[in-house]
KEZAGU-839070 format. One line per 2 residues: number of its first residue (from 1); their letters; for each residue z, y, x of C-alpha. Coordinates in nm, 2 decimals, m for minus. Each point is the difference from the previous one (the first is absolute). Layout:
N
NUM = a = Z Y X ~ ...
% end
This chain:
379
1 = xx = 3.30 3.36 m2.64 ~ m0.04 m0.34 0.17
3 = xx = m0.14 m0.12 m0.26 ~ m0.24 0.23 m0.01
5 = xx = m0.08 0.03 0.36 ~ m0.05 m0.39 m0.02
7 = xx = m0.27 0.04 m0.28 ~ m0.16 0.30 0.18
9 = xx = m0.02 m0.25 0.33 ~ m0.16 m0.31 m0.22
11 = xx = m0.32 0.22 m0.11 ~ 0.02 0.16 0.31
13 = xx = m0.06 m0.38 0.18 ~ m0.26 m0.09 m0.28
15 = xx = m0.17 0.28 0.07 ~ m0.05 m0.07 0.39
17 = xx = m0.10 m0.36 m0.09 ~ m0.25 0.11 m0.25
19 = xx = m0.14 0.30 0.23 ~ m0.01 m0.31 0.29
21 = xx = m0.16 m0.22 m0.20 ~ m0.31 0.29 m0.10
23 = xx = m0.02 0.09 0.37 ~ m0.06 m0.40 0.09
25 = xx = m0.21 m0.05 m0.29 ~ m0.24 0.28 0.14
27 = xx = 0.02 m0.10 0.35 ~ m0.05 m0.36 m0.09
29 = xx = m0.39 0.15 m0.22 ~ m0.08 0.17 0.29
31 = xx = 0.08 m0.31 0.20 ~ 0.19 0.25 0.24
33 = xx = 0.23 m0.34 0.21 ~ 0.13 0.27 0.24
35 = xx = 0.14 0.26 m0.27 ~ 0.15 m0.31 m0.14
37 = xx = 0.18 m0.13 0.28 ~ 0.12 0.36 0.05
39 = xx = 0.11 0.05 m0.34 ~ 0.18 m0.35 0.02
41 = xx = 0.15 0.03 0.35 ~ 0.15 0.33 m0.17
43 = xx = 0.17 m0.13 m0.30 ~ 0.09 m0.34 0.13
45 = xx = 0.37 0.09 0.01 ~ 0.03 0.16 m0.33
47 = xx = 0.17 m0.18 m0.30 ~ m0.28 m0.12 m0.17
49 = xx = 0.01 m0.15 m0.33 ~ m0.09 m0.35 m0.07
51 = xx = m0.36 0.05 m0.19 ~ m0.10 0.26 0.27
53 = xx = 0.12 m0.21 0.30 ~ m0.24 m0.30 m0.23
55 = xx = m0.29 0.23 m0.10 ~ m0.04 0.06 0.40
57 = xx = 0.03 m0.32 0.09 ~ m0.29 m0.06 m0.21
59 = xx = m0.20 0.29 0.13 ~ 0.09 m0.16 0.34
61 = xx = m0.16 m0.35 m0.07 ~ m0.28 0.20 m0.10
63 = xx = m0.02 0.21 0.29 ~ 0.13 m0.20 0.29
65 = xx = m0.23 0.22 0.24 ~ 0.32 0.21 m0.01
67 = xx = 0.15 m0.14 0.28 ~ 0.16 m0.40 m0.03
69 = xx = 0.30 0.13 0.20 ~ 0.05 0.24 m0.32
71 = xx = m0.10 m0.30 m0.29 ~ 0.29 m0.23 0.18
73 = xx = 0.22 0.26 0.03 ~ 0.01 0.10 m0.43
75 = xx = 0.06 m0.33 0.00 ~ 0.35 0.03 0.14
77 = xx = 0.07 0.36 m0.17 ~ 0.36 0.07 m0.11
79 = xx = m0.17 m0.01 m0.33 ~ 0.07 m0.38 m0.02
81 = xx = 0.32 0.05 m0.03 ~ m0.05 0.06 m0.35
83 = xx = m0.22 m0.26 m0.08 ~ 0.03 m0.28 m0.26
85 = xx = 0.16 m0.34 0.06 ~ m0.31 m0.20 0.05
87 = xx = m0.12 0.26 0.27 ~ 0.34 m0.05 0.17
89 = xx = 0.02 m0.37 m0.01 ~ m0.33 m0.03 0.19
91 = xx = 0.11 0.23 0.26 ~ 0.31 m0.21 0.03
93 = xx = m0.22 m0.33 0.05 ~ m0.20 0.14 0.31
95 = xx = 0.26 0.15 0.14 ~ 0.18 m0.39 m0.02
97 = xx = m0.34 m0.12 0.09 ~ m0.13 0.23 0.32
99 = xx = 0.43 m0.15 0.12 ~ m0.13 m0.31 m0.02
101 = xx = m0.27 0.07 0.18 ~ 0.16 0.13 0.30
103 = xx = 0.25 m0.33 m0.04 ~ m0.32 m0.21 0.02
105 = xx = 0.07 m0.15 m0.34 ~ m0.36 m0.03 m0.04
107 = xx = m0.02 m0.21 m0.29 ~ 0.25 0.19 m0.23
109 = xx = m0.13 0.36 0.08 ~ m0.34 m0.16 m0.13
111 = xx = 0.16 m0.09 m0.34 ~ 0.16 0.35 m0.04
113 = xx = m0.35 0.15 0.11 ~ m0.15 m0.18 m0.23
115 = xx = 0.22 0.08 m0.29 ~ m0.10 0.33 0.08
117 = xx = m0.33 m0.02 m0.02 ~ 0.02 m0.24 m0.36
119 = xx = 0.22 0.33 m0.09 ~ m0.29 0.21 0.05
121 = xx = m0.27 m0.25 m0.12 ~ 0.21 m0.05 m0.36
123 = xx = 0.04 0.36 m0.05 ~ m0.36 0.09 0.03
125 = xx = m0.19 m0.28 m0.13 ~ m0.29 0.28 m0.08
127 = xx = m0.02 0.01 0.42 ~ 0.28 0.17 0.22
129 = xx = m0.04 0.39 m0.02 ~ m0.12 0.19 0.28
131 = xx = 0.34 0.18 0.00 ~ 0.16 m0.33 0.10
133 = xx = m0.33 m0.16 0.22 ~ 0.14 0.05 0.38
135 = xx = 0.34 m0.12 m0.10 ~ m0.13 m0.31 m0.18
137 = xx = m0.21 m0.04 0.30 ~ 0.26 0.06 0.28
139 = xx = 0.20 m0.35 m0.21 ~ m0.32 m0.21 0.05
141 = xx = 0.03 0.10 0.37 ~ 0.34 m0.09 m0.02
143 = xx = m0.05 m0.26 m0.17 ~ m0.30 m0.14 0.28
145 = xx = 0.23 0.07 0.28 ~ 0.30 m0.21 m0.13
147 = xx = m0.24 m0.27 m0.06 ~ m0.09 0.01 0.34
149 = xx = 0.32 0.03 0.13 ~ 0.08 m0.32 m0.24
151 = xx = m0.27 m0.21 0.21 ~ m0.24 m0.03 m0.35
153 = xx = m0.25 0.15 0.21 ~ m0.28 m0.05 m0.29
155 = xx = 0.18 0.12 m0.29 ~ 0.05 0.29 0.21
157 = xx = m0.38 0.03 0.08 ~ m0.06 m0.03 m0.33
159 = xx = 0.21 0.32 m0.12 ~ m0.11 0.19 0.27
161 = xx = m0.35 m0.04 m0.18 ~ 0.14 0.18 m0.31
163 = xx = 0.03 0.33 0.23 ~ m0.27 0.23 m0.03
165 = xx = m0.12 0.24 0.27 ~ 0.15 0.28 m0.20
167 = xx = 0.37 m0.07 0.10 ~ 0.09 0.23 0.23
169 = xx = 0.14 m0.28 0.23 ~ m0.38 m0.16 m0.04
171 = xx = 0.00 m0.04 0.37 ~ 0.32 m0.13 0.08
173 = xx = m0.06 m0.27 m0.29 ~ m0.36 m0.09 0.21
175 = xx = 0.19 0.02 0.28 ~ 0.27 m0.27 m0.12
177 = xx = m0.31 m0.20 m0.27 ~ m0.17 m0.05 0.35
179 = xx = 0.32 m0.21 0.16 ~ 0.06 m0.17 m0.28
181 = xx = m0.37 m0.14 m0.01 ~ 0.00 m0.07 0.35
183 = xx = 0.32 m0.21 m0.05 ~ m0.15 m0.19 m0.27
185 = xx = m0.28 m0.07 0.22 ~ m0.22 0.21 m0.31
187 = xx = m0.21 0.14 0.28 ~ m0.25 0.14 m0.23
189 = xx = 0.28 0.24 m0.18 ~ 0.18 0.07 0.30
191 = xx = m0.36 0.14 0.16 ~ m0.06 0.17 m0.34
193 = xx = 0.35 0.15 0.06 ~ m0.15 0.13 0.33
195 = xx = m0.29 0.13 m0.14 ~ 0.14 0.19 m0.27
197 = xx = 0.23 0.17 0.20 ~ m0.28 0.15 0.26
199 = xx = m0.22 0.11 m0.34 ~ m0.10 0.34 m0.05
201 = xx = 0.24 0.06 m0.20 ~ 0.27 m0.02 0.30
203 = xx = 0.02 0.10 0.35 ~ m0.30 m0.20 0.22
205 = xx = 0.32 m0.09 0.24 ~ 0.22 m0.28 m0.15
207 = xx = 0.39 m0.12 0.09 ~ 0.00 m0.14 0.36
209 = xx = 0.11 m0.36 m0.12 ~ m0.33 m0.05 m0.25
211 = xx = m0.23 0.04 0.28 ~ 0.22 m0.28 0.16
213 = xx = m0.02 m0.23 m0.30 ~ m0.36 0.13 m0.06
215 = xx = m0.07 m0.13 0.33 ~ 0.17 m0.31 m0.02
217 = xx = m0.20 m0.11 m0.31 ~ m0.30 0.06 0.12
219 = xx = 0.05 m0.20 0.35 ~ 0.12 m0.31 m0.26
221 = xx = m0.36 0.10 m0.20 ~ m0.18 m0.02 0.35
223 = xx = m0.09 0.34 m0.04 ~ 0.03 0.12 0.30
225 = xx = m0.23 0.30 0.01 ~ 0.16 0.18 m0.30
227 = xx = 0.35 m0.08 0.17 ~ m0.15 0.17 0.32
229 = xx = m0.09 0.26 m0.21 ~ 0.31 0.08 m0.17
231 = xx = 0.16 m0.01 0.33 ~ m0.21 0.28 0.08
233 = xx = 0.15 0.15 m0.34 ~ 0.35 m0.01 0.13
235 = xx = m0.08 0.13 0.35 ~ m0.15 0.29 m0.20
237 = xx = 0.28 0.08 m0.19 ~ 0.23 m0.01 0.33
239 = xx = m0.28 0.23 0.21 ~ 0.01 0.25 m0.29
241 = xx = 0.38 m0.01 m0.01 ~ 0.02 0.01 0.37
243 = xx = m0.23 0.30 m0.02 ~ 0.14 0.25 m0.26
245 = xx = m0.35 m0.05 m0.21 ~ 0.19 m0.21 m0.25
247 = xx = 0.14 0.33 m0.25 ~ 0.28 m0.07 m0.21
249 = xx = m0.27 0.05 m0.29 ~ m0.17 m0.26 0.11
251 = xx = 0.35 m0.19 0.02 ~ 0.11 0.07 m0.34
253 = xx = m0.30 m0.11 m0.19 ~ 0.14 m0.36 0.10
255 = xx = 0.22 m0.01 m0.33 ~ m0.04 0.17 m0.32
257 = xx = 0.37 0.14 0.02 ~ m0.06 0.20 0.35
259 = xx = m0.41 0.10 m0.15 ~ 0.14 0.11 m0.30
261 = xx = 0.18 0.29 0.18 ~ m0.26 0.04 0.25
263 = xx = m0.25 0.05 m0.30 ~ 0.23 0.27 m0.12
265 = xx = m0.06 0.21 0.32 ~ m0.38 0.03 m0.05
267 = xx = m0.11 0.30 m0.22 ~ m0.24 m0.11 m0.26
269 = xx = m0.20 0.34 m0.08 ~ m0.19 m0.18 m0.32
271 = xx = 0.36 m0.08 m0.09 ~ 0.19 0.29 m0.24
273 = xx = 0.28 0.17 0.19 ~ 0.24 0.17 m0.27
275 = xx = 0.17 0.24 0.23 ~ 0.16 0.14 m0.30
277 = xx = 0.25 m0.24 0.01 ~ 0.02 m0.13 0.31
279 = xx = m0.08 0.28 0.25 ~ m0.23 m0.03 0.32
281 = xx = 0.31 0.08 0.27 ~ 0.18 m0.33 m0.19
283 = xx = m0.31 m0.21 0.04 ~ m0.05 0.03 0.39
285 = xx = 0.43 m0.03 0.02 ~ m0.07 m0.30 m0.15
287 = xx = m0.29 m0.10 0.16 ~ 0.16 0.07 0.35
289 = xx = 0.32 m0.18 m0.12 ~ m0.21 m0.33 m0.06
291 = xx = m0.21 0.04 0.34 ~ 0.28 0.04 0.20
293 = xx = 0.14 m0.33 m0.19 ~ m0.33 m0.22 0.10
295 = xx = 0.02 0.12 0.37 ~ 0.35 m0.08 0.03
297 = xx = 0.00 m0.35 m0.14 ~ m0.35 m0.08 0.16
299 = xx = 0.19 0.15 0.34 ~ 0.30 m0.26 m0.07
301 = xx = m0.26 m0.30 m0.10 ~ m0.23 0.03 0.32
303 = xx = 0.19 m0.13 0.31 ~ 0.10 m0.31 m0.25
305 = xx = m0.41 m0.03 m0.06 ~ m0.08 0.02 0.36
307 = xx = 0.22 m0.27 0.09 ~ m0.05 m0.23 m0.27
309 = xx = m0.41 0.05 0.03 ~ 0.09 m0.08 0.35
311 = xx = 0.16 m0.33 m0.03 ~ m0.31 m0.09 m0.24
313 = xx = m0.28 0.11 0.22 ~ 0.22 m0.28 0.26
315 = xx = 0.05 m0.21 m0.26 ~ m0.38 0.00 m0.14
317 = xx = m0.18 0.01 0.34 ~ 0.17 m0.32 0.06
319 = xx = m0.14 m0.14 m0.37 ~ m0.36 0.10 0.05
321 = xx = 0.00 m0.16 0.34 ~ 0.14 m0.29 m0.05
323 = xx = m0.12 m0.29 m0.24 ~ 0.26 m0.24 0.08
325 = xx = 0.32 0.17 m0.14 ~ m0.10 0.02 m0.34
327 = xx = m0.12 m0.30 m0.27 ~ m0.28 0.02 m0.16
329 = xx = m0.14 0.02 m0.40 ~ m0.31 m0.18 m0.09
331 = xx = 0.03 0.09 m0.37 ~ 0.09 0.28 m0.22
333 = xx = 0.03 0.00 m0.42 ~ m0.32 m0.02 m0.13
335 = xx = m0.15 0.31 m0.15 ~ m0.15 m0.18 m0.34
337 = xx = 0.42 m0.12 m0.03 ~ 0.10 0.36 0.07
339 = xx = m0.24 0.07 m0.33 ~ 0.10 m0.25 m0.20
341 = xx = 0.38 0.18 m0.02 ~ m0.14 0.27 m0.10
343 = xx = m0.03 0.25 0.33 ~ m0.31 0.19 0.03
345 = xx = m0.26 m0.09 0.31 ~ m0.29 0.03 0.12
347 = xx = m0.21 m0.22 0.31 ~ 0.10 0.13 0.32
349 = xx = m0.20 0.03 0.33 ~ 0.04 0.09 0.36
351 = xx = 0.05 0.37 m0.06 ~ 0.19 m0.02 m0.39
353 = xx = 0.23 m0.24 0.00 ~ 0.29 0.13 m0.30
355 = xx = 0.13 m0.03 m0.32 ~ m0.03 0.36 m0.02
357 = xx = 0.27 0.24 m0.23 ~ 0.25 0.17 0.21
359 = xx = 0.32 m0.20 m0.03 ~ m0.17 m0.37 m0.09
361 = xx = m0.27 0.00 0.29 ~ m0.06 m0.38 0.06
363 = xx = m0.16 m0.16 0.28 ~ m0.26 m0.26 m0.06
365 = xx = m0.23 m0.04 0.32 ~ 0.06 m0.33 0.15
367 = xx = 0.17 m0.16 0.29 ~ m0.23 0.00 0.30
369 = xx = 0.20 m0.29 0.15 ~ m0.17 m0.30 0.08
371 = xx = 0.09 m0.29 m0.25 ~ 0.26 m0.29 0.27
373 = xx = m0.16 m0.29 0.05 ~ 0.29 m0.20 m0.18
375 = xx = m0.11 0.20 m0.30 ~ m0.34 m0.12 0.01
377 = xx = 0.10 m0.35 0.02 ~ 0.22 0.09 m0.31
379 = x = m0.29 0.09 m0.18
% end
């Protein structure tokens, strides 16, 4: 009788997998993100099988408009518990590596990072699969920031390049590609890092310490009137935070991870809705569910935004007004040597002055400084 009630139980799980695998296959046609966060938020507990737990990951690199919260979290399902050797191994090095990490072994986290990533790269010579795209991306990061941490501030620039704008982390890594250029005095990638990060594709308001290091380039470019005018930009931000105007919306369209869920919240009415599957009292559960999420962590972000736009705005004000505490550039990389490795320009003037693609904007106006006089003697 066990034995049979065993056998009974196996079909009975097949069945369930196959019948969840047909509903997400539908929802995934009808591009229906929602239903499929539902159906996932649902099941996430069950004892999935290996090639289901794989098959969805898939869907998931697909269809990361789902929600990034849910494509990281499939990524640490009890599934992969089952998983092969290989799988387990790599697991095992991050978890040594991210220790390291906290240690500040810099240097040795990078080379178990990097393993990682030759892992990956060996595996998929064809290209890395979507399925396996945010994690390959997330070691880069990783990989950047130990780098940093190591003090090889331009190798760390450099893999901070390979990022593309569709990580969900996109504008942290700006964020962090920004101080790195500024370090290595590559003020031209460090004010593309800027740029990028107030594009359309982001929130207009940026992190309070870029408009600081924003600021402080420009003063050393004798720019003054486009640092006066990010000032502006920052006291802005702090009026509309002050205010109440600034919605946590508006907030979470800063990083792709918050926007993605925010995204979720808006009904689409050109979009298909199969509310045979997932059913309309589930969808506005779930849309209340993710709502009430935003609010609360843009509630618990505020008050640290406030003060730290505060201590820029002080910090700034004193920037722009004085041209005595910072030194200044005459010269940045020529644009014909930024063509000649092989990045993409065009001639810049007083109102379009970037290397334009989200991610890889590049400044190449000029230093308005005028040239020392031991420099013309030089000359």
């Amino acid at each position: 009788m066990k034995l049979k009630a065993l056998i009974l139980l196996f079909f009975v799980s097949l069945s369930a997998h196959a019948n969840l695998e047909s509903q997400l296959a539908q929802l995934e046609t009808a591009k229906d993100d929602l239903a499929i966060r539902i159906l996932l938020r649902e099941n996430f507990n069950t004892n999935l099988s290996e090639k289901t737990w794989r098959n969805v990951r898939a869907m998931l690199g697909r269809r990361p408009s789902v929600g990034f919260d849910l494509v990281l979290a499939w990524d640490r399902h009890k599934a992969l518990k089952k998983m092969d050797k290989r799988t387990i191994t790599v697991i095992n090095t991050l978890e040594k590596a991210d220790k390291l990490m906290m240690d500040k072994k810099f240097q040795e986290a990078f080379t178990s990072y990097q393993s990682v990533a030759k892992f990956f790269r060996i595996q998929s010579q064809a290209g890395i699969k979507k399925s396996n795209i945010q994690f390959y991306y997330s070691v880069l990061h990783s990989m950047a920031r130990a780098l940093f941490g190591a003090g090889r501030i331009n190798d760390s620039l450099e893999v901070y390049g390979w990022i593309p704008a569709s990580y969900y982390q996109a504008q942290q890594v700006l964020f962090e590609k920004m101080w790195a250029g500024f370090k290595a005095k590559r003020y031209d990638i460090a004010l593309g890092a800027v740029a990028s990060q107030r594009s359309a594709f982001f929130s207009e308001f940026l992190e309070p310490e870029a408009y600081l290091v924003q600021i402080y380039i420009l003063k050393r470019l004798c720019r003054s009137e486009q640092a006066q005018q990010a000032l502006e930009s920052i006291k802005k931000f702090y009026k509309a935070l002050q205010s109440g105007s600034l919605t946590y919306q508006e907030w979470a369209r800063r990083d792709l991870y918050w926007s993605s869920l925010q995204l979720l919240t808006e009904r689409n009415s050109k979009k298909t809705e199969r509310l045979d599957i997932v059913s309309e009292e589930k969808r506005l559960a779930e849309i209340k569910k993710i709502e009430d999420r935003l609010r609360q962590q843009f509630a618990v972000n505020k008050p640290n935004l406030v003060e730290s736009l505060r201590l820029v705005i002080g910090y700034s004000t004193l920037a722009v007004k004085n041209d005595n505490t910072l030194g200044k550039v005459n010269k940045l990389e020529d644009p014909i040597t930024l063509r000649s490795k092989g990045i993409e320009w065009w001639p810049a003037d007083d109102s379009e002055e970037w290397l334009d693609e989200i991610g890889s904007h590049v400044f190449v106006g000029e230093s308005l400084c005028a040239v020392a006089p031991e420099d013309k003697k030089s000359k």
